[in-house]
N, C-alpha and C positions, 0 to 999 in steps of 0.2 A: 835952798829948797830941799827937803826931805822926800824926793821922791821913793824911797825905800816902803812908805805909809803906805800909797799908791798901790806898789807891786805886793806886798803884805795883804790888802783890803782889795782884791782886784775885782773878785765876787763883788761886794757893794761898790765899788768905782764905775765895773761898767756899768747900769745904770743911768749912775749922773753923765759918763762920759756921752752914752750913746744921747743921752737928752740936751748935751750941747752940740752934738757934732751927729744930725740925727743922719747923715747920709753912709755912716760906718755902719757895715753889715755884724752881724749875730758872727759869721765866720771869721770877719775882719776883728771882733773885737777879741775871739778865742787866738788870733793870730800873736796879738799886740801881746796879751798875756802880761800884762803890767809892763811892760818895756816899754818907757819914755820913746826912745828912735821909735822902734816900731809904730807906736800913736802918730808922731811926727810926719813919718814916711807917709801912714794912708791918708794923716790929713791932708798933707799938701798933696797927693795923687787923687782925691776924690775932689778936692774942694779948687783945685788948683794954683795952688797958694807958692807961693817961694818956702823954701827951708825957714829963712829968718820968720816970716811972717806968722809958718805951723809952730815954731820956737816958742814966740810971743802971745799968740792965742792960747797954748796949753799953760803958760807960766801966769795968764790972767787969770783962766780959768781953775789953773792952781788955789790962787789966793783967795779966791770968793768961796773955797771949799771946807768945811768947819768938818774935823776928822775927829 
């Protein structure tokens, strides 16, 4: 996975990111700033999710993403 696109297009990512994971705040997403961990950490501390599982929901929501 070319997470690099991601951190490059962060402007248009959050967006789509915020429209999957609609409980990540405007400040939350300025936090992430394109860093993979970062997404990770708030997803699984808002959503309450294990590591593995914040891991696999960004890695799906990866793939369904046309860059």
């Amino acid at each position: 996975m070319d997470w690099n696109r991601v951190e490059g297009n962060w402007k248009q990512a959050k967006g789509k990111v915020k429209e999957q994971w609609g409980k990540l705040t405007d400040d939350d997403l300025d936090r992430i700033a394109g860093k993979r961990d970062q997404l990770e950490g708030i997803i699984q501390e808002r959503y309450g999710l294990e590591r593995d599982r914040a891991r696999q929901d960004i890695d799906d929501w990866y793939g369904k993403q046309t860059w």
